[in-house]
C-alpha positions in Angstrom: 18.7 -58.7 124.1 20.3 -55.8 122.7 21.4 -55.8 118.9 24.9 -54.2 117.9 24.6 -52.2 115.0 26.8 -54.7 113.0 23.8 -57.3 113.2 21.3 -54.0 111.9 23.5 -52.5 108.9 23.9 -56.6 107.8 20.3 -57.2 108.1 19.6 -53.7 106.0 22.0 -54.8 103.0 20.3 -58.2 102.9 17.0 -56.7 102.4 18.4 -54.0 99.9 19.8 -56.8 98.1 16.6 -58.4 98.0 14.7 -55.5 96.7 17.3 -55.3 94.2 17.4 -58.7 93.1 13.6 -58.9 92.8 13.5 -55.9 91.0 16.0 -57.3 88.2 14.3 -60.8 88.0 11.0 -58.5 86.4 12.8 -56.8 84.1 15.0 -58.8 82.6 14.3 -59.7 78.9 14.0 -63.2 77.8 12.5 -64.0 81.9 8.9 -65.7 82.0 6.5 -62.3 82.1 4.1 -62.5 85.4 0.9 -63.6 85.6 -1.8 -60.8 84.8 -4.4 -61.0 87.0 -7.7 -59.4 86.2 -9.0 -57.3 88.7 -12.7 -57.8 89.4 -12.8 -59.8 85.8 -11.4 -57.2 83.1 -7.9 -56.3 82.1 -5.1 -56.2 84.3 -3.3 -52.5 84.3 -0.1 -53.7 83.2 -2.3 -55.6 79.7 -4.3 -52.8 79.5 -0.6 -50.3 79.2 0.9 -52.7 77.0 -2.0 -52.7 74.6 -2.1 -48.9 74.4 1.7 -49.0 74.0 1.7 -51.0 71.2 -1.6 -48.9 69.6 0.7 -45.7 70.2 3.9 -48.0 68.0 1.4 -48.4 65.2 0.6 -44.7 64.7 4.4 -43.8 65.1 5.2 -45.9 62.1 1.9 -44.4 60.4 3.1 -41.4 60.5 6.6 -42.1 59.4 5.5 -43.9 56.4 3.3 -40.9 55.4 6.2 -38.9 55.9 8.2 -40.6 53.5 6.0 -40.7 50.9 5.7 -36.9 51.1 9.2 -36.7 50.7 9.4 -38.8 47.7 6.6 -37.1 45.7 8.2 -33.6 46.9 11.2 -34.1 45.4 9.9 -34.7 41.8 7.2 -32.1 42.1 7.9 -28.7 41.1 5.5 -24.9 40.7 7.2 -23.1 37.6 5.9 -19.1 38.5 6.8 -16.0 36.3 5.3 -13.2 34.8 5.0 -14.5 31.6 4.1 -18.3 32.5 2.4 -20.0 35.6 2.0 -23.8 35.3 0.5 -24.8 38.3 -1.1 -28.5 37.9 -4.1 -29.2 39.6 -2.3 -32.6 41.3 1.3 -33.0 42.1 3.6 -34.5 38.8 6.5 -34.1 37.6 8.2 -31.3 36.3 6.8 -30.9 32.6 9.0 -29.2 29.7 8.0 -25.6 28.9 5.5 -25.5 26.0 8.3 -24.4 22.9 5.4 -22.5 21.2 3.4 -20.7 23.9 4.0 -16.7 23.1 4.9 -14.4 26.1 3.4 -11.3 26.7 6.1 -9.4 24.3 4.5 -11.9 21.0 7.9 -14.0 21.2 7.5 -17.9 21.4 9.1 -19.3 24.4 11.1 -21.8 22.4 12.6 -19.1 20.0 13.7 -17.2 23.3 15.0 -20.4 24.7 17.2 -21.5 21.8 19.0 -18.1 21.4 19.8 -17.7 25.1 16.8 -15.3 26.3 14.9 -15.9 29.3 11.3 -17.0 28.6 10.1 -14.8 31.3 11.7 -10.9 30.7 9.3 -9.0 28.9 11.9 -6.8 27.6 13.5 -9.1 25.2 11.5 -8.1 22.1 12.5 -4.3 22.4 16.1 -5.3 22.8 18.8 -5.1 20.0 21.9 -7.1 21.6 23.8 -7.7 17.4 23.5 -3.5 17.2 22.6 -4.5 13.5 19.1 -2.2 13.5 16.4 -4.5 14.4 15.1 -5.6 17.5 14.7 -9.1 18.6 10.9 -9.4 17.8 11.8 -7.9 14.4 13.9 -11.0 14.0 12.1 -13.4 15.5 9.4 -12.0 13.0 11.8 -12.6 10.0 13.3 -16.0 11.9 16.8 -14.5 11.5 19.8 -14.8 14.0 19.5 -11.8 16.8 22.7 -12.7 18.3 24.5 -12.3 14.5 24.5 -9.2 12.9 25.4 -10.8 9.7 21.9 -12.7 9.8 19.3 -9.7 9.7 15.6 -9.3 8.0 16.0 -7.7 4.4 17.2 -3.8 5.3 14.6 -2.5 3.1 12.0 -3.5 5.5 13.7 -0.4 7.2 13.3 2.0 4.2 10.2 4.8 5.0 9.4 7.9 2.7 11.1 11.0 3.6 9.3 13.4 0.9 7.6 13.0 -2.6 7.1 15.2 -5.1 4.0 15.3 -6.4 5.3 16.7 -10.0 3.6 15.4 -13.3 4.1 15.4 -17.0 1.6 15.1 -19.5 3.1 13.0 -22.9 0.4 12.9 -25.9 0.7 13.0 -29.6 -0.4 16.6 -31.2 -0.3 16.3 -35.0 0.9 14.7 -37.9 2.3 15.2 -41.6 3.9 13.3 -44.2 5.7 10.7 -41.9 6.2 13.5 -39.5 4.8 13.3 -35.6 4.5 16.0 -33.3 4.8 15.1 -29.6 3.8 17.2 -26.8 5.5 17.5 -23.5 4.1 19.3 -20.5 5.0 19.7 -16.9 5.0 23.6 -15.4 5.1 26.6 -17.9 4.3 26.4 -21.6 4.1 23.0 -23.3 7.1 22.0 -25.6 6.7 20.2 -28.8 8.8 17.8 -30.5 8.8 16.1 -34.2 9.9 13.0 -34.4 9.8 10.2 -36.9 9.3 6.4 -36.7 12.6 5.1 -35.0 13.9 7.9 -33.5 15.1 8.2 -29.9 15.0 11.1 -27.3 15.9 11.8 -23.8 13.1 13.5 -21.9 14.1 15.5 -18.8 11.8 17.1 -16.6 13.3 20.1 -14.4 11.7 22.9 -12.0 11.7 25.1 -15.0 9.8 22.9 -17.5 10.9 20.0 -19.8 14.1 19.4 -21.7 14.0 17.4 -24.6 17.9 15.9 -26.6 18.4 13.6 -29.2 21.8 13.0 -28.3 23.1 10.4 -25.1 25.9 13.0 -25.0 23.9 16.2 -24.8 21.6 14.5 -21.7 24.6 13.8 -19.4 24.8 17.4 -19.0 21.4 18.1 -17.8 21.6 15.0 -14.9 22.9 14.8 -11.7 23.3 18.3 -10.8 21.8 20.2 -7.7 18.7 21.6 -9.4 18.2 18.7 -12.3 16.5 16.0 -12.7 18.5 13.6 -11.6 16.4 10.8 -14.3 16.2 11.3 -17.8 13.6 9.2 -19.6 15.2 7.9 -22.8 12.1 6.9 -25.6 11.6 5.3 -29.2 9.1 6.3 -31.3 8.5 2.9 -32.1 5.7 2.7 -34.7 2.3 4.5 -36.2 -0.7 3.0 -37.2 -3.3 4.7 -39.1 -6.9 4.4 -38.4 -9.4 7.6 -39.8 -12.1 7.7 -41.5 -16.1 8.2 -41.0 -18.5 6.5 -38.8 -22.2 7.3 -37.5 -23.0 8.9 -34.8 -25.5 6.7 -32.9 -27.3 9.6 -30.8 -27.6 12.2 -33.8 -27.8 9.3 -36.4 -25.1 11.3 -38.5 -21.8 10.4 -40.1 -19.2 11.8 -39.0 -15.2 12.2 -39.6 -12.9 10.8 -36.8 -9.2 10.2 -36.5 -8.0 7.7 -33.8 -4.6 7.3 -35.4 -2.0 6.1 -32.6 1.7 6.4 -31.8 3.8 3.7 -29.9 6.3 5.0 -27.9 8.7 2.9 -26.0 10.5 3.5 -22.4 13.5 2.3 -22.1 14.3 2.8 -19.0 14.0 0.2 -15.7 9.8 0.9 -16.2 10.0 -0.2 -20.1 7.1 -1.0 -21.8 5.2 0.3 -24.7 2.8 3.8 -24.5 0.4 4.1 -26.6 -1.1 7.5 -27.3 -4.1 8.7 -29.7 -3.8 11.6 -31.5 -5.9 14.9 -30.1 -9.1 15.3 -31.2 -10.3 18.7 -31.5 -7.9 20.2 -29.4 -8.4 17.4 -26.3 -5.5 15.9 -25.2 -5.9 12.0 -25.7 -2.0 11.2 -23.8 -0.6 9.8 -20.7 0.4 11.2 -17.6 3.6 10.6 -15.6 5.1 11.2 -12.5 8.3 13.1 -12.4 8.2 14.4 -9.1 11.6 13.6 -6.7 11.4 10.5 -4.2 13.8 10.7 -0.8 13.5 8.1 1.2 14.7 7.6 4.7 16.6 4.1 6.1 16.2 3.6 9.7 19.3 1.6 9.8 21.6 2.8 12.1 24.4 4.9 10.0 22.6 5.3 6.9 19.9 8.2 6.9 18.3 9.4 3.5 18.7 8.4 0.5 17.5 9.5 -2.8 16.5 11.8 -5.2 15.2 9.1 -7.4 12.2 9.6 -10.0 9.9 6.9 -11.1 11.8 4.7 -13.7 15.0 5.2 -12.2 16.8 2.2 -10.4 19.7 2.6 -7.8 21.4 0.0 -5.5 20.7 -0.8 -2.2 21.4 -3.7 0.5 23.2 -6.1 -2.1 20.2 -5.5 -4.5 19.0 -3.2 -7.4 15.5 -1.7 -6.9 13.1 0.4 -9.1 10.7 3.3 -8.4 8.1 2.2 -10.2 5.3 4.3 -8.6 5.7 7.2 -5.8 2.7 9.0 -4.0 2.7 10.7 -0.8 1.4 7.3 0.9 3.7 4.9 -1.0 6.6 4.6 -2.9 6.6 1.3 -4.9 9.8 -0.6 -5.4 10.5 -3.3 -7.7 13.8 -5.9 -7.1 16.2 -6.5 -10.4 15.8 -9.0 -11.7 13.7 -11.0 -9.4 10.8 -8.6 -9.8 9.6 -9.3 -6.1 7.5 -6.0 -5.1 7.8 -3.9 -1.9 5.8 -0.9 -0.4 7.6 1.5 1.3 5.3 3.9 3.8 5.6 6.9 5.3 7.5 7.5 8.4 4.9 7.1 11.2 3.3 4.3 9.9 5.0 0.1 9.6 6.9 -0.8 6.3 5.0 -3.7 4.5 7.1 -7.1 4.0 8.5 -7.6 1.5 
């Protein structure tokens, strides 16, 4: 009996359908799962898959929580790298502060840096000068002033170096005596010039390239200061007292008695290095007095503008920076300053070597 091809094509659906409907009935969720059956008494295939699927699920959600712990701990871990600091913990932590007093490579604590707006890790920071008031920041940072305020600067007379001294002396000593009279002697270059004075009388002493000049008069001294080749310091003195003491006394070595005269006059500076001077009288023609310096001090200020100063001799006082200083002692290696009326001391050096603090 021969089929028409209606009766074929409805047969084919049918079995599609089947296919399809059998197909559905295994996968649909919530459907009773079929039976494994072992083959030859182990695991099925399909239990076997299933068991390494849910094995490979494990891992996957392994990994991810791994992942975001790494994540986590990232995000509050930091490396801090520079030139002039490396903080690098052995285990991750958190960020830690910067250490206020660790010192960078230019000798400036990171903290100072930090609280005037510097960056802890430029090197250049000490050599800088950003207040243009003469001193660099380490300068500052070294007399804990304000280098972004040129009104808040170290002392300027940390800046002060010697330009030149004069190594000029005079010799003051006391050369006779007579009936209330005293001769004093006054030397610096040339012949030695003599002077009688008598308890309570005042003189000006002025030392000048040509020798020594010697007024009893305020008036008369004005004249010989200030100018181009003169002193620009007159030393003003008191004969203040004299007290006798002469007689004879043994000789220990030749076991002889012999005359001696150690009679002494007081003389008195009254300039900014007073003080009483006391010289002996000359024995036998040997000068028993003091020596002074009366050479000229320049100095030299290193502040911007300002340039050398001076000529000032050792007693003299002159104003500088808000304050009144005194040469009270002047060599080629240091000039010695004293501060009215304070009396703080300060050293100023030569030009190729560092000002002391004051």
């Amino acid at each position: 009996m021969k089929l028409s091809p209606w009766w074929i094509g409805g047969g084919a659906g049918l079995v599609v359908l089947g296919l399809v409907g059998l197909t559905f009935g295994f996968l649909q969720p919530g459907w009773p799962e079929p039976v494994e059956t072992p083959a030859g008494g182990g695991k099925s295939p399909l239990a076997d898959a299933k068991q390494k699927s849910s094995e490979f699920r494990a891992k996957i959600e392994e990994l991810e929580q791994k992942k975001g712990a790494l994540k986590d701990t990232l995000e509050k871990h930091r490396v801090f790298v520079s030139r002039s600091l490396v903080f690098l913990p052995k285990e991750a932590e958190p960020v830690q502060p910067l250490n206020p007093d660790q010192v960078t490579e230019d000798g400036i604590q990171v903290g100072w840096k930090l609280k005037h707006g510097f960056s802890p890790e430029d090197p250049e920071v000490g050599t800088q000068d950003g207040d243009q008031d003469g001193f660099t920041n380490f300068e500052e940072y070294q007399k804990k002033t304000d280098p972004q305020d040129p009104a808040s600067s170290p002392s300027k007379w940390v800046k002060l170096k010697i330009a030149s001294v004069d190594p000029a002396k005079m010799t003051v000593s006391f050369s006779g005596k007579s009936a209330g009279r005293y001769t004093l002697r006054f030397k610096t270059v040339g012949k030695p010039k003599d002077v009688d004075v008598a308890t309570g009388d005042k003189l000006w002493v002025v030392a000048t390239a040509k020798g020594v000049d010697i007024t009893k008069s305020v008036d008369e001294v004005k004249g010989k200061v200030g100018g181009t080749n003169a002193c620009p310091h007159a030393i003003p003195l008191l004969v203040k007292e004299y007290k006798d003491d002469k007689g004879i006394k043994l000789d220990e070595k030749t076991k002889t008695e012999n005359e001696y005269d150690d009679s002494i006059i007081v003389l008195e500076r009254l300039d900014d290095l007073n003080g009483p001077v006391s010289l002996k009288i000359d024995e036998r023609g040997k000068s028993r007095g003091v020596e002074w310096g009366v050479g000229d001090v320049r100095l030299f200020s290193m502040v911007p503008g300002e340039g050398e100063m001076g000529p000032y001799r050792i007693g003299q006082s002159f104003p500088y920076a808000g304050k009144t200083f005194v040469v009270v002692g002047a060599s080629a290696q240091k000039v010695s300053l004293r501060m009215k009326p304070e009396g703080e001391s300060v050293d100023i050096l030569p030009k190729e070597m560092l000002t002391a603090s004051p």
